[in-house]
Phi, psi and omega in degrees: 000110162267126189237122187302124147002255198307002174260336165275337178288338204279333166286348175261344174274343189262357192246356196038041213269301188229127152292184198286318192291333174297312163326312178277347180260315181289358193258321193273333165283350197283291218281335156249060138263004200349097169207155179294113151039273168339326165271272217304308164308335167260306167353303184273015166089003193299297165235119189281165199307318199288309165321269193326329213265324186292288199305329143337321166307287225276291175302353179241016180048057180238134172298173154251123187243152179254075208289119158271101172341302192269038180228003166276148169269127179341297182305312160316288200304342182303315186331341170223129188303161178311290204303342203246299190301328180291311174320325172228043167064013162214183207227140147274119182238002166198160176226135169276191165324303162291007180075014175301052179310114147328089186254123161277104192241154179276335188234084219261021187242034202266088196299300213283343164267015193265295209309330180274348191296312187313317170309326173310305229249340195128167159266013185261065218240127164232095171259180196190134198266150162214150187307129166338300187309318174286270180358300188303311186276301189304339169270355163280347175288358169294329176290183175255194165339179191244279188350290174291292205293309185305314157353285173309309175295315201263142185276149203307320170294002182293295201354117167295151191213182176293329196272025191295140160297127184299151188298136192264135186304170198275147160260159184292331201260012170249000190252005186298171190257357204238316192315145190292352171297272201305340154328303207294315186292305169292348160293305170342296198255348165254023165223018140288294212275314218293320208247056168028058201248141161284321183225138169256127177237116206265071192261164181245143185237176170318317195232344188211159177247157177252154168249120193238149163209120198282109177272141169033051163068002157252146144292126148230159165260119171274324191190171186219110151260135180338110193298320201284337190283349209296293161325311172302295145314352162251338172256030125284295175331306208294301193290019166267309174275007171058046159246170189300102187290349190258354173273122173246335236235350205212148175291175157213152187247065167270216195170127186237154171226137183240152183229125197223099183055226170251047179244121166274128188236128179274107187264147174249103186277155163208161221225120179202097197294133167260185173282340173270351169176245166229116140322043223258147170222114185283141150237137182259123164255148124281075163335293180284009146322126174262134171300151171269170176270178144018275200308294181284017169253006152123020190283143168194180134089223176279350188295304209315315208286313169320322193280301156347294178261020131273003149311332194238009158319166108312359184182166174109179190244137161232148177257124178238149191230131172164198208236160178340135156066058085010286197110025155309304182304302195305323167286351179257314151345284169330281194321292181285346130313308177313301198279342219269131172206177210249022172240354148245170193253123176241164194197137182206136183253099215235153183209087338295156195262106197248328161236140186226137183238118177293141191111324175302156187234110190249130167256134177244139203295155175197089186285326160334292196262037196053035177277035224266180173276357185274316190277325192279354148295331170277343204266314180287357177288333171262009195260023167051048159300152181239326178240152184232144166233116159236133182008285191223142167248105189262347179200163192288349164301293178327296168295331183288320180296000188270322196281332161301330183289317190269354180277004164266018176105355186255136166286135162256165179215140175177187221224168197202126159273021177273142194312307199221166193302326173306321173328309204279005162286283200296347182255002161249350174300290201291006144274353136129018169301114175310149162291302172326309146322342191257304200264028187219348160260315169306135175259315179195144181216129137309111176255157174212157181209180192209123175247159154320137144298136173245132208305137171293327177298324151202050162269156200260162192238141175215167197223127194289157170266210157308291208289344150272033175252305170323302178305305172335290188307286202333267164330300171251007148099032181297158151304201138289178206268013198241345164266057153318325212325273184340321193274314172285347178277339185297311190313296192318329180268005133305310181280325195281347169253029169056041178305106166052048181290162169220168159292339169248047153246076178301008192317125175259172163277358165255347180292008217261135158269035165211163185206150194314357185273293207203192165247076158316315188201144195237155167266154162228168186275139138330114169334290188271352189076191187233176159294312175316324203250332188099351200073046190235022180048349196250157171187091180119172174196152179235095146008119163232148181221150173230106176299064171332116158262152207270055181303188180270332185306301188287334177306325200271338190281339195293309230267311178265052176040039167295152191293180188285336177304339206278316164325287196288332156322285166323308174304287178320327192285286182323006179086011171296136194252128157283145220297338215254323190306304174308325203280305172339313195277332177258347155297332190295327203270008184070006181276352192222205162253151139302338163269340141355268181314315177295359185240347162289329209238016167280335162294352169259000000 
């Protein structure tokens, strides 16, 4: 959908977005990127894809629909062939009682595609305008399963069997962009992205290779393909991330970028002989991913507040902490979005470099070439930074120069491995940081783990017995059931900063599942799921967090090397919600499970 210029100025002047002079800057990008008006304004975050399109509706008096692929029905969507819906961009996405189908379009003032849809479809035509994007992923529901489209790519005699052949050398005409390897491939990574998978993993087995993805922080097996192709699909890969096709024998690390409907996705590779062959493992970025706020990463109450004013310091250190696949980068990702404006220098040094946000100046480690986080952390101390982010502080030269950067005027940023937030004071005394330096840069340090969502669409609510209130108390260190207040009062200050609202979480204050007497009721996941969820009961992951703040009370303990329990004591008296305790507070609230939370947090 193309939309005039002056019909997008006349939507930033009715939305009060931009001044004359914001307008004017934005006119001069346009003319020199010559690109429409319209891409500059969602680019620059101004107006979202989903906005200009609503207003646009309203002026042109069409509804607006917000469409989800997987709540459209097959049969529905059939009603108008593939080929005719991709040519002019739109979906039948509901039909009523009277047979009225319900048509989605990007563009509905498209004259030669009304007339033809009408010939398809009847005059019994109801249209409704929706976003490119949504159009797009809705013509992707055309396909079927990931199984049946490779089927179809790999010919039927591949099908791995017991009786599988050994892997065949690769020929040039399987590295063709055309070729059914390269087919195979692009399936592969475009039902990774539709199924929201952080990593795709290629693995090669005795007889066969499985293809896996980790959705919401769990691995499932999607498919098993023929072991002779395995060679042919790690070098269609490798020359997609540009590494050495003839290295078989040592890993490797490239980067690719694919276009999936209209979201650009970054792939990260990585390459690792096993015994059975290479391994590859895809990690998915989504490039066009909007930092989330606070809120929607699951942040309330006082974490929130703590994390707030230790963000707007001028100087000093914060920490986030928790173990691989966390949610760390995406929370320093947030922050450091939050922050990015065009009167700071923000600069960072990373291993891997996973998100890239324009105006920053991001460096990636390369100890080949003496890039280390200690030299590329010295190098950016002269490059006249005001916030520095490194990756990890992984040894004591690193932590002492991050702890010098901020005690010189500079906001820091870094990463910590460690279980829970107290820990990681006494884990920088054992990298040789004087305690006094420690309790005198640090602002705050943030532990985190990332639980399942439970789909807001059909997870079930049930009321726990005796014996699972006994584990409860057990597990999270409850009161008696006859002292609640506190747990409800937490829930309630959860619900009022909207903690991880989604839209089909509507949670009210009459809805709160606990109440000062006791816990009537807890959530679960739906046995079979929904259409909404893939039928996993889960849709999404959510942040528990536990927020340390740097009182004067813990300053005096860093400095007399009190342990980390006598910390995390103290921080609690001070109104710190500890981590296993939040995830509680978001089961009650349906967002997750209590068996979730307990299985991220058992090691803390």
């Amino acid at each position: 959908m193309r939309i005039a210029d002056k019909t997008v100025e006349q939507f930033l002047d009715k939305s009060g977005k931009v001044s004359t002079d914001q307008l004017a800057q934005l006119k001069d990008q346009e003319k020199n990127e010559k690109r429409p008006l319209q891409d500059i304004v969602i680019s620059n975050n101004i107006l979202s894809e989903n906005e200009l399109t609503k207003l646009y509706a309203e002026a042109v008096d069409v509804p607006f629909v917000e469409l989800n692929p997987k709540e459209v029905k097959r049969d529905v969507l059939k009603l108008l062939p593939e080929r005719i819906a991709r040519q002019y961009n739109a979906v039948v996405f509901d039909v009523d009682e009277d047979g009225i189908n319900y048509v989605a379009m990007a563009d509905p003032d498209d004259v030669q595609a009304l007339n033809f849809l009408q010939k398809q479809l009847g005059n019994n035509m109801r249209v409704h305008v929706a976003t490119e994007s949504q159009i797009k992923a809705a013509l992707d529901a055309y396909r079927g399963n990931i199984e049946g489209e490779l089927t179809k790519v790999v010919s039927s005699d591949e099908i791995a069997s017991d009786e599988e052949e050994e892997t065949v050398e690769v020929d040039e005409n399987d590295l063709k962009e055309d070729s059914p390897i390269a087919q195979t491939v692009n399936l592969i990574i475009e039902y990774g992205v539709k199924a929201s998978a952080s990593d795709i993993h290629i693995e090669p087995r005795d007889k066969y290779v499985v293809i896996r993805y980790r959705i919401d922080g769990m691995l499932r097996e999607a498919n098993k393909l023929p072991k002779r192709i395995l060679n042919a699909l790690v070098s269609r890969i490798k020359i997609l991330a540009n590494l050495k096709i003839d290295e078989h024998r040592a890993p490797q690390d490239g980067r690719f970028k694919i276009e999936v409907g209209s979201q650009v996705y970054a792939l990260r590779v990585s390459t690792l002989p096993i015994v059975d062959g290479e391994k590859v493992v895809m990690r998915i970025l989504n490039e066009s991913t909007k930092a989330s706020t606070f809120e929607e990463l699951g942040f309330w109450g006082i974490a929130l507040n703590t994390l707030r004013q230790a963000v707007v310091q001028p100087n000093g250190m914060i920490l986030v902490t928790g173990p691989t696949g966390s949610g760390k980068s995406t929370t320093l990702f947030s922050i450091l979005s939050m922050l990015n404006t065009p009167s700071v220098n923000i600069s960072t040094i990373e291993d891997p470099v996973e998100y890239r946000i324009p105006g920053v100046n991001q460096t990636q480690v390369n100890p080949i070439a003496g890039m280390t986080f200690a030299n590329g952390l010295r190098s950016l101390l002269r490059q006249d930074p005001n916030i520095i982010m490194v990756g990890e502080v992984r040894d004591g030269e690193t932590a002492d120069l991050a702890v010098q950067a901020a005690l010189t005027g500079h906001l820091v940023f870094s990463t910590l491995h460690t279980s829970d937030a107290a820990t990681s004071l006494p884990r920088l005394l054992d990298m040789g940081i004087e305690p006094f330096l420690i309790s005198s840069t640090i602002r705050a340090v943030v532990a985190q783990r990332l639980v399942r969502r439970l789909c807001p669409d059909c997870r079930e609510k049930y009321a726990p017995d005796n014996g699972m209130l006994n584990r409860l108390r057990s597990a999270f260190n409850l009161p008696d059931e006859k002292d609640l207040s506190r747990i409800h009062d937490l829930e309630e200050q959860a619900l009022k900063d909207g903690v991880g609202n989604t839209d089909g979480d509507k949670s009210s204050l009459s809805d709160l599942s606990s109440s000062v007497k006791g816990i009537d009721r807890l959530f679960k996941a739906h046995e079979d799921g929904c259409n909404s969820c893939n039928h996993t009961g889960y849709k999404g992951r959510i942040g528990i967090y536990e927020v340390l703040e740097n009182t004067i009370e813990v300053q005096k303990a860093i400095i007399n090397n009190t342990t980390n329990e006598d910390l995390e004591s103290m921080a609690i008296r001070s109104g710190m919600v500890e981590m296993r305790l939040d995830g509680f507070i978001k089961a009650l609230r349906g967002q997750t499970t209590v068996e979730e939370v307990m299985r991220v947090t058992s090691s803390s």
